[in-house]
C-alpha positions in Angstrom: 57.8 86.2 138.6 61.5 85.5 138.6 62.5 86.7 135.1 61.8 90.0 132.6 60.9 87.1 130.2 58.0 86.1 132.7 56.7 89.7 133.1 56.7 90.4 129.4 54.9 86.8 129.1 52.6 88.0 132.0 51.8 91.1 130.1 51.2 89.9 126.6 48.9 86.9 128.0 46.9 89.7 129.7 46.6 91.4 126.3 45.9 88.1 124.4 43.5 87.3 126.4 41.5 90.9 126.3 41.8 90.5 122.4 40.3 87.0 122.2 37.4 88.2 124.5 36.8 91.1 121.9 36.7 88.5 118.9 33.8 87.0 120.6 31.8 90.1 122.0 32.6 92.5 118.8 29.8 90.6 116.2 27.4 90.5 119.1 27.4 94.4 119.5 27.8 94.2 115.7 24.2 92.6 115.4 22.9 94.9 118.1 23.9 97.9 116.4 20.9 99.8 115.1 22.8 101.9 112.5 24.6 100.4 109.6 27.6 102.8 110.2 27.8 101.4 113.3 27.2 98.2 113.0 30.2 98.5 110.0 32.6 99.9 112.2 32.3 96.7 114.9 32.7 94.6 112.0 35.9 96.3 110.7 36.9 96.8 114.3 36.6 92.9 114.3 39.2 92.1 111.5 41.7 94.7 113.2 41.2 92.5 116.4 41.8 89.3 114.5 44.7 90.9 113.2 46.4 92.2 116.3 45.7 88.4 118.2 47.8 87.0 114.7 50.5 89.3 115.6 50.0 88.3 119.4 50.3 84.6 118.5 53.4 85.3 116.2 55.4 87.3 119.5 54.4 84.0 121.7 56.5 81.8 119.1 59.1 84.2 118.7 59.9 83.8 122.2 59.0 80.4 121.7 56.7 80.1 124.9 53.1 79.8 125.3 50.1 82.3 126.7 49.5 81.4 129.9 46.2 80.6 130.5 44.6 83.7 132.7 41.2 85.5 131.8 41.3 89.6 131.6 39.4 90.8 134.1 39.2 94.2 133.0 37.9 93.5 129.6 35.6 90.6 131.2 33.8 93.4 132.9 33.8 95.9 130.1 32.2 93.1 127.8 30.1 92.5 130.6 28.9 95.8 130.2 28.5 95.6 127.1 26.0 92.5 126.9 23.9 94.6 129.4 23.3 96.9 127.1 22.4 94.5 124.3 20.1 92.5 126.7 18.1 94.9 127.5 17.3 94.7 123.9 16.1 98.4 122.8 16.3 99.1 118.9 17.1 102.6 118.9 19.2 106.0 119.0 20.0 105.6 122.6 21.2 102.3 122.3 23.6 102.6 119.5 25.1 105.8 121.6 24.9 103.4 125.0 27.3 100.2 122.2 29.5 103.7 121.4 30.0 104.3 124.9 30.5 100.8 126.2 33.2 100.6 122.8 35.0 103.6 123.6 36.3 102.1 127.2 37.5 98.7 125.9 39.4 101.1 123.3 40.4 102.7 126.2 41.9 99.8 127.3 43.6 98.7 124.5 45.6 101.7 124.4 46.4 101.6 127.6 47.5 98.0 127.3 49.5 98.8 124.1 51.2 101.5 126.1 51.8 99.2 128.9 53.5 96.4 126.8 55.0 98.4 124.7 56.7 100.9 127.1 56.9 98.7 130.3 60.1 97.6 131.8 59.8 94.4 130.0 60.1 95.8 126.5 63.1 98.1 127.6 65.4 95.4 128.9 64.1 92.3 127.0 64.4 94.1 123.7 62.1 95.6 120.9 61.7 92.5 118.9 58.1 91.8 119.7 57.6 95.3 118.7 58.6 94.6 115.6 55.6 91.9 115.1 52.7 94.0 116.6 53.5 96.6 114.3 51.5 100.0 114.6 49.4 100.2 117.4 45.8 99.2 116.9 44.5 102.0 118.5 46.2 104.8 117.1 45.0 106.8 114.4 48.2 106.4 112.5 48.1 103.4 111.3 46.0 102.3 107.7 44.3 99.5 109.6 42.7 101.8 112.4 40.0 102.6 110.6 37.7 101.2 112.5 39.0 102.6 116.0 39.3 105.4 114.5 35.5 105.1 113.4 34.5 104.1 116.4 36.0 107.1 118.8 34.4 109.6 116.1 30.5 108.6 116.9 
């Protein structure tokens, strides 16, 4: 990396990316879930999610660059996780607490990747613009759309 620009790109492509995966794994735990509370709190989770990769999308063309094209590790392994669990394909109790578990560390990570952007270097000396489009953290309990998270950390 050369620039702040590139960092901050480097760090919201990271994020993107760890979004997008969710899109795709949340309806799977969604149909694995054995309670309907549950299984209504992925779904709700999942239109958050959609949201924040809108917002994600909308900071790549304000600074009027692209994602780069890199795969979150992190959340590729916490998914993976995740699809172990729902493989092993138990209809019960102990697997809706093993879905809570498995969402309660890529929440984890979401916050800490909202942190990350959002106080980093990049943010401090490229400016608070971006900021400005990802609104309220998705993880926090403060916002009107975290109902789901905020669902989700409860069970």
């Amino acid at each position: 990396m050369e620039s702040l620009q590139e960092l901050l790109v480097e760090e919201l492509s990271d994020l993107l990316s760890a979004e997008n995966q969710l899109v795709k794994a949340l309806p799977k735990m969604a149909k694995a879930a054995e309670a309907k509370s549950l299984r209504a709190a992925f779904e709700d989770h999942l239109s958050v999610t959609k949201e924040q990769v809108s917002r994600l999308e909308r900071v790549f063309e304000e600074l009027e660059t692209k994602a780069k094209r890199k795969k979150c590790k992190a959340m590729e392994g916490l998914i993976e996780e995740g699809s172990e669990i729902i493989e092993k394909g138990d209809a019960s109790a102990l697997k809706d607490a093993a879905l809570i578990g498995a969402a309660q560390k890529v929440e984890h990570l979401c916050s800490h990747f909202d942190i990350r952007v959002r106080h980093g270097p990049a943010i401090r000396l490229t400016g608070s613009f971006c900021l400005a489009l990802l609104g309220q953290p998705h993880w926090s309990c403060d916002s009107k759309d975290d109902r789901s998270e905020a669902g989700l950390m409860r069970f």
